[in-house]
LUMMAR-160648 format. One record per residue (C-alpha): residue in three letters; z, x, y. Coordinates in pm, whole numbers, plus 32768, in hexadecimal, padded with zeros to 4 digits. Layout:
REM LUMMAR-160648
alaZXY
...
//
This chain:
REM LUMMAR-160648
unk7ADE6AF92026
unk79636B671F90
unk79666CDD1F4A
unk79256DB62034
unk77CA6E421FD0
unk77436D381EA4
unk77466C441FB0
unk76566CE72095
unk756A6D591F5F
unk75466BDE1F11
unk74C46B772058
unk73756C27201D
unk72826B321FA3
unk721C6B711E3B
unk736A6C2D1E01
unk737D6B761C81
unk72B86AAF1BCE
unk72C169311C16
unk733568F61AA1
unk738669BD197C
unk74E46A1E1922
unk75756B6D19D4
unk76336C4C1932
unk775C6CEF19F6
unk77F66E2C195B
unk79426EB419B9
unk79EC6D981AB3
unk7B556DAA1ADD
unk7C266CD21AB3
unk7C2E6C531C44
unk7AE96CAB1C89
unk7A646BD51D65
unk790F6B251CDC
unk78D36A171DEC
unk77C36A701E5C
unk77116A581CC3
unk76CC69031C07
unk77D768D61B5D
unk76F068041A4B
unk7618692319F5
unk77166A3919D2
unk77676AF418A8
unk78906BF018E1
unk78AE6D1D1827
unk7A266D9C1831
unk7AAF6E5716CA
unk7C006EC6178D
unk7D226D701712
unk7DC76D53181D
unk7C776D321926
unk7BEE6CA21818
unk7D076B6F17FD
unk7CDE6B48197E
unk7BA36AFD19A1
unk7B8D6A0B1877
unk7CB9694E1922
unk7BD0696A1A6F
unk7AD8687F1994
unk79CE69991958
unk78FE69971820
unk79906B0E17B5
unk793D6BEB1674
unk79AC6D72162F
unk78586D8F15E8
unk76DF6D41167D
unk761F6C5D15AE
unk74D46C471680
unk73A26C3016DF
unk74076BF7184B
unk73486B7E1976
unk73FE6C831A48
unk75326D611A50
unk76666DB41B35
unk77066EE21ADB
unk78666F811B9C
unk788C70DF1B71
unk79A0717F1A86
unk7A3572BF1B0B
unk79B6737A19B8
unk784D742419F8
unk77D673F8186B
unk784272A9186C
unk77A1720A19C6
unk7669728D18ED
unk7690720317C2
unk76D570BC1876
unk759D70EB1932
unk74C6713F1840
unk752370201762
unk74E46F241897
unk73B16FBC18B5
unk73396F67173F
unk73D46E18173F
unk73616D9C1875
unk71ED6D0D1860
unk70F76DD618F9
unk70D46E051A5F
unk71FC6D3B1AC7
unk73256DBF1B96
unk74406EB21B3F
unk75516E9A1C51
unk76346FBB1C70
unk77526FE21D1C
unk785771061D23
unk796671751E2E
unk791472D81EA3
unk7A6673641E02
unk79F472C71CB2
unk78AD73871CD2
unk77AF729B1D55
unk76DB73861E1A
unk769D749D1CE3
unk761C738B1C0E
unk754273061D24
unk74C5746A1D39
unk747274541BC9
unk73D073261BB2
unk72C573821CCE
unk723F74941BF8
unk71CD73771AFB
unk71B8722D1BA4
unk717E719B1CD2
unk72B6713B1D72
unk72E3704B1EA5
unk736B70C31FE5
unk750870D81FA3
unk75EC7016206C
unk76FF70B120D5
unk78126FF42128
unk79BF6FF8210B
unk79B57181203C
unk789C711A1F86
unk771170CB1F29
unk76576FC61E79
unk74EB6FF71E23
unk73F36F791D36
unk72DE6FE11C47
unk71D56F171B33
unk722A6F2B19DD
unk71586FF618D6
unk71B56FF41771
unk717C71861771
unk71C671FC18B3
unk735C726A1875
unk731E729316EF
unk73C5740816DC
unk7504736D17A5
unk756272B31695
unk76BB72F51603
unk76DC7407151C
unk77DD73F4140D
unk78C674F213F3
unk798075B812E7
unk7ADE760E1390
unk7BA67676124E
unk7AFE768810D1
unk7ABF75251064
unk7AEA748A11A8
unk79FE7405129B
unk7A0173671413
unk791A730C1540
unk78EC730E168E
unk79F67265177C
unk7B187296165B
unk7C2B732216E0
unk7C3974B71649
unk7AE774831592
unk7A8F75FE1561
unk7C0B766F14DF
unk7D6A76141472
unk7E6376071576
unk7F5F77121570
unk807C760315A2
unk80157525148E
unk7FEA766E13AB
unk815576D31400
unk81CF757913C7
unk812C758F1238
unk81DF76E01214
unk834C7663127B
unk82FE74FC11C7
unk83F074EA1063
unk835F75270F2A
unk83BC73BB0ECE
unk837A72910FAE
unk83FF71230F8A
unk831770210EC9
unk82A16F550FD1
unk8244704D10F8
unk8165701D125A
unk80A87100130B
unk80A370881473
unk7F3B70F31522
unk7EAF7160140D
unk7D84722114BA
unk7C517276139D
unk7D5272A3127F
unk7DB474071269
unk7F1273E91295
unk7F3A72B311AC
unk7E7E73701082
unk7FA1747110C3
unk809C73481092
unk7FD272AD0F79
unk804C741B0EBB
unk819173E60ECB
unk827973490DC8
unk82D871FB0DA4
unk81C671530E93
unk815870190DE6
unk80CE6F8B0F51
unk8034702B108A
unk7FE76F581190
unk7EFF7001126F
unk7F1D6F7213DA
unk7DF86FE414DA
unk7DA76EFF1625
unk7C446FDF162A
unk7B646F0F155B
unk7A4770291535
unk7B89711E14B4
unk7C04702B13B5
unk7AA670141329
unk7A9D716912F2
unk7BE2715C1260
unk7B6A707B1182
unk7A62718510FE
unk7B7172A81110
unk7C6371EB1035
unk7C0B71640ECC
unk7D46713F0E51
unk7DAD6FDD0DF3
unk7F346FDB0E74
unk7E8E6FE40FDB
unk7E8A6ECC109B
unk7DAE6E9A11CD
unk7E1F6DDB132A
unk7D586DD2145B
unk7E516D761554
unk7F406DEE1690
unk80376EE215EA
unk812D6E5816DE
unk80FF6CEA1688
unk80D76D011521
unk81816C22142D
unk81B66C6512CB
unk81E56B5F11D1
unk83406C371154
unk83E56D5511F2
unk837A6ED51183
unk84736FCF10EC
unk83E270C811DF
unk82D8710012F3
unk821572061364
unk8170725414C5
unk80C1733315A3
unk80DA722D16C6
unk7FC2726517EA
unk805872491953
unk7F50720C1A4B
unk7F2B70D41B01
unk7DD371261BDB
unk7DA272681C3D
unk7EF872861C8C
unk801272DD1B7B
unk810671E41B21
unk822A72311A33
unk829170D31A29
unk81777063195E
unk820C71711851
unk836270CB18A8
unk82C46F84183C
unk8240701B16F7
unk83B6708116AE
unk841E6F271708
unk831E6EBB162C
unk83886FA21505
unk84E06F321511
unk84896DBF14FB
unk83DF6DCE13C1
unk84B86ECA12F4
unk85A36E42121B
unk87286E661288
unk870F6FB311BF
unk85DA7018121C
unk853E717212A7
unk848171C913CF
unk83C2731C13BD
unk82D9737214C7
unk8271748415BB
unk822C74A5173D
unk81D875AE1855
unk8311764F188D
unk830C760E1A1E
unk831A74A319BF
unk84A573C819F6
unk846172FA18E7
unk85EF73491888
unk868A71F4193B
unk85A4711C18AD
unk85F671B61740
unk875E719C17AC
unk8741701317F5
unk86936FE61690
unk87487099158F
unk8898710B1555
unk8810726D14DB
unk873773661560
unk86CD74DA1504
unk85F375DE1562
unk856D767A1412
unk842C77171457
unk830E776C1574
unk82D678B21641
unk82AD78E517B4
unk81DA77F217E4
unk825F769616FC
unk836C76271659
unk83A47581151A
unk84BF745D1512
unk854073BE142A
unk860E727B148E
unk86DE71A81384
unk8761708F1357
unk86EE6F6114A1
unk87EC6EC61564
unk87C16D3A1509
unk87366C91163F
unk86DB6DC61712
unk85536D7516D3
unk84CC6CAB1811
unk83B56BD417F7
unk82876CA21891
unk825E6C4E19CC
unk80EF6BA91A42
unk7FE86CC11A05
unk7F7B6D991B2A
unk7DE96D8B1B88
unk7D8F6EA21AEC
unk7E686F9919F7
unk7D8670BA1961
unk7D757161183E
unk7D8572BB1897
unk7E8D73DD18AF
unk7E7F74E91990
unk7EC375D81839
unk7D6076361805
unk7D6675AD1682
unk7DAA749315AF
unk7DCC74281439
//
């Protein structure tokens, strides 16, 4: 099935170039690309588990744009700062004159960056089609220069981006989660969805640690993890949280597990980050994490350790800390949905 609105942008004669490679930022991982040639494609997807998809899909994808490009498609994020960013860098990278292609759903919103963009370019007449537009404008290396991404300084010595989850603060759940962690952690320890780092520098000060693994499926947040954390016990993995194998088990791990799936919230994808957990602790292992309070995350902890205890949080989390995994109550993860995001609806992040 072509999508809904790319398709009918194509038919226009001229719509891309006859050659040249196109760049195509933000697909997930079912997007449908039919209607593109396939040969000349270069996907740009940083999120693992999209990421994974499309390379099994047989797409030439990268986390990153490494142009010049011919033209550009680029789908909408719901986050305002970073649909510009995006924008603005397939503006520069694209040669001069040729097309950008953007497409958005209206609840992700398309129509107050179309707005935008006709104060400084000149934008095609939108399609509108199935909730959404598609429209086009020429490149110009300066035309979208002051939507570039700014960095950010969240907490002191810390820095993220646009489109990482909690860029501008911590997140109150991760901050009570460092409060209620021990003052002495297990040798070997994981922090599952690492984020930018903050909470894993908080780990990094405890006692004991003489590995972190830092686990993030947001390619643009692990970078800036990178940056955020010098310290050479860390260990960096760009990978599904919930598909993650270590090459030995961890005396404990720590998380502040997202739950939406979509737009929509999904506490099993936190349920498979405890499933997770308890797969690659060792039989005495520790589980500490915290979630929104409202969440029934409880069976799921139940069917993976034999131990389970409230010990910190306020009226919106709570901190848990579950010992000790049942042997053989980890699952394999089931295939991976289309499209898993990366963002709470807690307003902050690490």
């Amino acid at each position: 099935m072509s999508h809904p609105r790319l398709s009918l942008a194509l038919d226009a004669p001229g719509a891309l170039p006859p050659e040249g490679r196109i760049a195509v930022y933000r697909p997930l991982a079912d997007t449908d690309l039919s209607d593109l040639p396939k040969d000349r494609l270069h996907l740009i997807q940083g999120f693992a588990p999209d990421h994974a998809a499309l390379a099994a899909r047989g797409f030439d994808v990268a986390p990153e744009a490494s142009g010049p490009y011919a033209a550009a498609v680029v789908f909408l994020p719901r986050a305002k700062a970073e649909a510009r960013a995006i924008l603005a860098e397939a503006c520069a990278r694209v040669l001069p004159g040729g097309p950008v292609w953007v497409d958005g759903a209206k609840h992700d919103g398309v129509d107050s960056i179309l707005r935008d963009l006709r104060k400084r370019v000149d934008v095609s007449s939108p399609i509108a089609k199935a909730h959404g537009k598609i429209f086009a404008f020429a490149a110009a290396p300066d035309a979208l220069r002051d939507w570039q991404g700014q960095e950010m300084a969240p907490a002191p010595g810390f820095v993220t981006g646009p489109g990482v989850f909690s860029a501008d603060a911590v997140d109150r759940g991760s901050a009570l989660l460092a409060a209620a962690l021990p003052a002495e952690l297990p040798a070997r320890v994981a922090d599952l969805g690492a984020g930018w780092g903050w909470l894993s520098a908080q780990i990094l000060a405890r006692r004991g640690i003489e590995e972190l693994h830092l686990v993030e499926a947001d390619h643009a947040a692990l970078e800036f993890a990178r940056r955020n954390i010098s310290d050479p016990r860390a260990r960096f993995h760009w990978a599904d949280a919930t598909r993650f194998a270590p090459e030995a088990r961890f005396g404990a791990v720590v998380m502040n597990p997202p739950f939406h799936t979509s737009r929509a919230a999904d506490p099993g994808l936190g349920a498979a980050f405890i499933r997770a957990a308890g797969a690659m602790l060792s039989l005495s292992g520790t589980l500490y994490m915290v979630a929104n309070r409202h969440l029934p995350y409880e069976d799921a902890l139940r069917a993976a350790f034999h131990e389970i205890e409230e010990i910190g949080g306020d009226g919106g989390f709570k901190v848990i800390r579950a010992s000790k995994p049942i042997v053989g109550a980890a699952k394999p993860a089931a295939p991976a949905k289309p499209r898993v995001t990366r963002r709470r609806v807690s307003s902050a992040r690490r």
